[in-house]
N, C-alpha and C positions, 0 to 999 in steps of 0.2 A: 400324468396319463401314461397308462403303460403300451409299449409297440401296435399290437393290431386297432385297440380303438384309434391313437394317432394318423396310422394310415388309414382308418375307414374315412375319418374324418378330413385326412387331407384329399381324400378320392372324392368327398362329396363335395368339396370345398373346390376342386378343379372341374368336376360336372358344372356347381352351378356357374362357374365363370367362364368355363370355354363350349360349352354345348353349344350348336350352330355357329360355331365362327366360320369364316366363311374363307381362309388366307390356307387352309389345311392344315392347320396347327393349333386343329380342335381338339374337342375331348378324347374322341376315336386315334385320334393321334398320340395324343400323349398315353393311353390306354395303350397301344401296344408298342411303344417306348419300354412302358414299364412292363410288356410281357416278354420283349425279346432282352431285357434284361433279366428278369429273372431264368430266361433262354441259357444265358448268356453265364451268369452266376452259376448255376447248375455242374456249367461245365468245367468250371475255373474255382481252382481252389486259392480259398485263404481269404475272399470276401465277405465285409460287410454284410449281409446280406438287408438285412434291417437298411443300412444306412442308404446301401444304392439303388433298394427300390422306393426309400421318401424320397431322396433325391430324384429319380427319375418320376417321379408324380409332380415335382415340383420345377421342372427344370424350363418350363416357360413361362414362369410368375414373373410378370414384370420383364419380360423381352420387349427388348427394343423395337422389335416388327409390330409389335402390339401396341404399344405405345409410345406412338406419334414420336419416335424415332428415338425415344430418350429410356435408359435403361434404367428399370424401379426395381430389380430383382432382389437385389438386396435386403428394400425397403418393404417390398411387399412380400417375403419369404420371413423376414424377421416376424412381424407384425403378425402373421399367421402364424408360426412356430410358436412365439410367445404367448399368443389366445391359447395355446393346446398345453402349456408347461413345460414347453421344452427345454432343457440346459445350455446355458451360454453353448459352449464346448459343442452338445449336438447340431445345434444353428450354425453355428461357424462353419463347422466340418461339412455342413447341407451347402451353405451359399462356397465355399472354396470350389465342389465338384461341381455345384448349377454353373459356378465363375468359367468353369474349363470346357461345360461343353459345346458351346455354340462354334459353328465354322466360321462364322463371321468376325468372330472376335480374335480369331486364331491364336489361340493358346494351347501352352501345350498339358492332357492330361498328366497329373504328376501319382494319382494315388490309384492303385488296383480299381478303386470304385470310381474313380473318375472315368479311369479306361472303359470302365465297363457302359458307363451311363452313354459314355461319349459315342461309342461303337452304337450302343441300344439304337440312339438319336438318328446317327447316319445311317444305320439300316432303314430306317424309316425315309430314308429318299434315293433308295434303287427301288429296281422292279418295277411290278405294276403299280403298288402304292406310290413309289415313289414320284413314277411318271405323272400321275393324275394329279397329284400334289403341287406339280412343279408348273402344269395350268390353270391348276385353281388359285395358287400364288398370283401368275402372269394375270389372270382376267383380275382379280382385286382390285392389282394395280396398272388396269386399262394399260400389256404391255399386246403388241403384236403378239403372234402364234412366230412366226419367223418371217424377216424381212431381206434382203437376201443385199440387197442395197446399203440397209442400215441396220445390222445385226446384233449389237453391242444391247441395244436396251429392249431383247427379243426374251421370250420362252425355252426357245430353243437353245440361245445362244446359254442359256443358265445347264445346258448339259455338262458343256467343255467349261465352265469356269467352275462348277462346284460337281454337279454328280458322276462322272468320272474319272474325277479327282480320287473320291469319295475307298474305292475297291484298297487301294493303297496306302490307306492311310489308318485303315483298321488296327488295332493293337490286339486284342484275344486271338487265337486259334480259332473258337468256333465263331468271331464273327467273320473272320477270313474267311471262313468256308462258304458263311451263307453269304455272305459278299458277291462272292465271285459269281453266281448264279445269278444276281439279282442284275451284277455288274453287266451280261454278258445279255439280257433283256433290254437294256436299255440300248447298249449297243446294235440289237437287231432293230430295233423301234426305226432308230435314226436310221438304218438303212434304207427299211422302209419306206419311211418318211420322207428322204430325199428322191426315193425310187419311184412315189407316190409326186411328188411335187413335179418332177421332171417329164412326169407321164412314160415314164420307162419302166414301171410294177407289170408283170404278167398279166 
Protein backbone atom coordinates (compact mmCIF):
# COMPACT_ATOMS: atom_id res chain seq x y z
CA UNK A 1 0.00 0.00 0.00
CA UNK A 2 1.46 3.01 -0.99
CA UNK A 3 1.86 6.42 1.73
CA UNK A 4 -1.43 8.44 1.50
CA UNK A 5 -4.00 5.47 1.05
CA UNK A 6 -1.92 3.98 4.39
CA UNK A 7 -2.60 6.98 6.29
CA UNK A 8 -6.27 7.56 5.08
CA UNK A 9 -6.71 4.16 6.29
CA UNK A 10 -4.79 4.47 9.52
CA UNK A 11 -7.07 7.94 10.17
CA UNK A 12 -10.16 5.77 9.60
CA UNK A 13 -9.04 3.21 11.56
CA UNK A 14 -8.36 5.69 14.81
CA UNK A 15 -11.92 7.48 14.00
CA UNK A 16 -13.65 4.21 14.38
CA UNK A 17 -11.79 3.40 17.68
CA UNK A 18 -11.40 6.54 19.61
CA UNK A 19 -14.45 8.63 18.45
CA UNK A 20 -16.37 9.60 21.87
CA UNK A 21 -13.87 8.48 24.19
CA UNK A 22 -14.47 10.20 26.99
CA UNK A 23 -10.58 10.30 29.03
CA UNK A 24 -9.68 13.30 26.19
CA UNK A 25 -7.55 11.13 24.38
CA UNK A 26 -10.17 11.00 21.56
CA UNK A 27 -10.02 11.09 18.03
CA UNK A 28 -10.09 15.29 18.23
CA UNK A 29 -7.05 14.65 20.18
CA UNK A 30 -5.15 12.59 18.38
CA UNK A 31 -6.41 14.71 15.21
CA UNK A 32 -4.47 17.54 16.19
CA UNK A 33 -1.38 15.61 17.54
CA UNK A 34 -1.12 14.96 14.09
CA UNK A 35 -1.64 18.62 13.08
CA UNK A 36 0.74 20.20 15.29
CA UNK A 37 3.05 17.77 14.03
CA UNK A 38 3.00 18.36 10.69
CA UNK A 39 3.02 22.21 12.60
CA UNK A 40 5.93 21.20 13.71
CA UNK A 41 7.63 19.10 10.61
CA UNK A 42 7.08 22.22 8.52
CA UNK A 43 9.50 24.02 10.53
CA UNK A 44 12.26 21.46 11.16
CA UNK A 45 14.31 20.14 8.62
CA UNK A 46 15.56 16.79 7.68
CA UNK A 47 12.15 14.84 8.86
CA UNK A 48 10.44 11.92 8.27
CA UNK A 49 7.62 13.51 7.15
CA UNK A 50 5.60 10.18 6.00
CA UNK A 51 6.88 8.53 9.12
CA UNK A 52 5.92 11.04 11.99
CA UNK A 53 2.70 11.86 10.74
CA UNK A 54 1.77 7.60 10.87
CA UNK A 55 3.20 7.75 13.93
CA UNK A 56 1.58 10.35 15.37
CA UNK A 57 -1.97 8.88 14.07
CA UNK A 58 -0.87 5.92 15.81
CA UNK A 59 0.68 7.01 18.94
CA UNK A 60 -2.32 5.99 21.42
CA UNK A 61 -2.96 2.43 19.97
CA UNK A 62 -2.99 0.36 22.77
CA UNK A 63 -1.88 2.87 25.75
CA UNK A 64 -1.97 1.93 28.81
CA UNK A 65 -4.77 4.64 30.08
CA UNK A 66 -6.95 2.85 27.62
CA UNK A 67 -6.48 -0.36 28.56
CA UNK A 68 -7.14 -1.36 31.88
CA UNK A 69 -3.55 -0.33 32.73
CA UNK A 70 -1.73 -2.80 30.54
CA UNK A 71 0.14 -1.56 27.40
CA UNK A 72 -0.89 -3.38 23.90
CA UNK A 73 0.80 -0.71 21.71
CA UNK A 74 3.02 -2.81 20.16
CA UNK A 75 0.55 -5.54 19.61
CA UNK A 76 -2.07 -3.57 18.32
CA UNK A 77 0.14 -1.14 15.97
CA UNK A 78 1.84 -4.32 14.53
CA UNK A 79 -1.44 -5.97 13.85
CA UNK A 80 -2.82 -2.89 11.94
CA UNK A 81 0.43 -2.07 10.14
CA UNK A 82 0.57 -5.62 8.99
CA UNK A 83 -3.44 -5.58 7.58
CA UNK A 84 -2.10 -2.46 5.56
CA UNK A 85 1.43 -4.26 4.08
CA UNK A 86 3.48 -2.45 5.89
CA UNK A 87 7.54 -3.59 6.10
CA UNK A 88 8.97 -5.23 8.95
CA UNK A 89 11.48 -2.12 9.13
CA UNK A 90 8.49 0.69 8.70
CA UNK A 91 6.48 -1.11 11.84
CA UNK A 92 9.46 -0.99 13.92
CA UNK A 93 10.66 2.45 13.26
CA UNK A 94 6.46 3.35 14.03
CA UNK A 95 6.37 1.36 17.42
CA UNK A 96 10.37 2.71 18.44
CA UNK A 97 8.89 6.65 18.14
CA UNK A 98 4.98 5.43 19.62
CA UNK A 99 7.65 3.49 22.37
CA UNK A 100 9.14 7.35 23.13
CA UNK A 101 6.42 9.43 23.42
CA UNK A 102 4.34 9.05 26.25
CA UNK A 103 5.21 11.23 29.72
CA UNK A 104 4.54 8.49 31.55
CA UNK A 105 6.72 6.13 30.58
CA UNK A 106 9.51 8.75 30.60
CA UNK A 107 11.68 8.00 27.85
CA UNK A 108 13.73 9.69 26.31
CA UNK A 109 13.10 10.89 22.34
CA UNK A 110 16.08 9.58 20.53
CA UNK A 111 15.20 10.26 16.68
CA UNK A 112 14.25 13.75 14.96
CA UNK A 113 10.73 12.17 14.45
CA UNK A 114 10.33 10.99 17.90
CA UNK A 115 11.19 14.64 19.06
CA UNK A 116 8.72 15.86 16.89
CA UNK A 117 5.72 13.33 17.73
CA UNK A 118 6.80 13.73 21.26
CA UNK A 119 6.54 17.79 21.39
CA UNK A 120 3.19 17.23 18.83
CA UNK A 121 1.73 15.12 22.00
CA UNK A 122 2.65 17.52 24.88
CA UNK A 123 1.42 20.45 23.05
CA UNK A 124 -1.74 18.81 23.28
CA UNK A 125 -1.85 19.41 27.31
CA UNK A 126 -1.14 23.18 27.61
CA UNK A 127 -3.49 25.90 26.89
CA UNK A 128 -6.95 25.79 26.88
CA UNK A 129 -7.01 22.29 25.29
CA UNK A 130 -4.94 21.27 27.48
CA UNK A 131 -6.76 22.54 30.63
CA UNK A 132 -10.15 20.87 29.57
CA UNK A 133 -8.27 17.67 29.10
CA UNK A 134 -6.81 17.50 32.29
CA UNK A 135 -10.77 17.53 33.80
CA UNK A 136 -12.04 15.47 31.55
CA UNK A 137 -9.23 12.87 32.48
CA UNK A 138 -10.01 13.77 36.50
CA UNK A 139 -13.91 13.25 36.22
CA UNK A 140 -13.17 9.61 34.20
CA UNK A 141 -11.49 8.72 36.99
CA UNK A 142 -14.02 10.11 39.79
CA UNK A 143 -10.77 12.46 40.92
CA UNK A 144 -11.74 15.65 43.00
CA UNK A 145 -11.38 19.08 40.97
CA UNK A 146 -8.82 20.03 44.00
CA UNK A 147 -8.68 19.07 47.66
CA UNK A 148 -6.60 21.30 49.45
CA UNK A 149 -6.39 18.57 52.50
CA UNK A 150 -5.57 15.86 50.33
CA UNK A 151 -4.05 17.12 47.07
CA UNK A 152 -2.02 14.24 45.56
CA UNK A 153 -5.00 12.34 43.88
CA UNK A 154 -6.56 15.94 42.65
CA UNK A 155 -6.99 17.52 38.94
CA UNK A 156 -5.30 20.14 39.90
CA UNK A 157 -2.62 18.66 41.55
CA UNK A 158 -1.86 16.94 37.78
CA UNK A 159 -0.66 20.69 36.80
CA UNK A 160 2.55 20.73 39.00
CA UNK A 161 3.31 16.96 38.33
CA UNK A 162 3.08 16.86 34.54
CA UNK A 163 1.71 20.16 32.74
CA UNK A 164 4.16 22.51 33.80
CA UNK A 165 6.77 20.33 33.55
CA UNK A 166 5.68 20.10 30.12
CA UNK A 167 7.20 24.21 28.67
CA UNK A 168 10.81 22.62 29.38
CA UNK A 169 10.95 19.83 28.25
CA UNK A 170 10.03 20.46 24.48
CA UNK A 171 13.05 19.58 22.02
CA UNK A 172 12.10 21.70 18.51
CA UNK A 173 12.44 25.43 18.21
CA UNK A 174 8.92 25.92 17.15
CA UNK A 175 7.29 23.84 19.75
CA UNK A 176 9.16 26.06 22.32
CA UNK A 177 7.58 28.89 20.96
CA UNK A 178 4.21 27.65 21.07
CA UNK A 179 4.85 26.07 24.32
CA UNK A 180 5.57 29.02 26.06
CA UNK A 181 2.13 30.60 25.23
CA UNK A 182 0.12 27.78 26.13
CA UNK A 183 2.55 27.43 29.22
CA UNK A 184 1.90 30.88 30.55
CA UNK A 185 -2.26 30.21 30.24
CA UNK A 186 -2.13 27.56 32.35
CA UNK A 187 -0.22 29.48 34.75
CA UNK A 188 -2.95 32.37 34.80
CA UNK A 189 -5.77 29.69 35.11
CA UNK A 190 -4.22 28.49 38.45
CA UNK A 191 -4.04 31.92 39.48
CA UNK A 192 -7.24 32.34 38.92
CA UNK A 193 -8.33 29.49 40.25
CA UNK A 194 -6.84 29.86 43.68
CA UNK A 195 -8.07 33.57 43.63
CA UNK A 196 -11.54 32.11 42.80
CA UNK A 197 -11.33 29.47 45.61
CA UNK A 198 -10.21 31.86 48.25
CA UNK A 199 -12.84 34.31 47.39
CA UNK A 200 -10.20 36.78 46.76
CA UNK A 201 -11.06 37.24 42.51
CA UNK A 202 -12.24 40.90 41.80
Amino acid sequence: MTRQPMLDAVQQHIYDQFSREGTGHDYFHIERVVRNARRITAAEAGADVFLVELAAWLHDVGDHKLNDGVDRSEEQITALLQQLNATPELIARVIAIVSQVSFSKGKKAESLEAKIVQDADRLDALGAIGLARVFAYGGSRNREIWNPGDPEHTSIQHFYDKLLLLKDMMHTPSAKTIAAGRHQYLEDFLKRFYDEWDGQDA
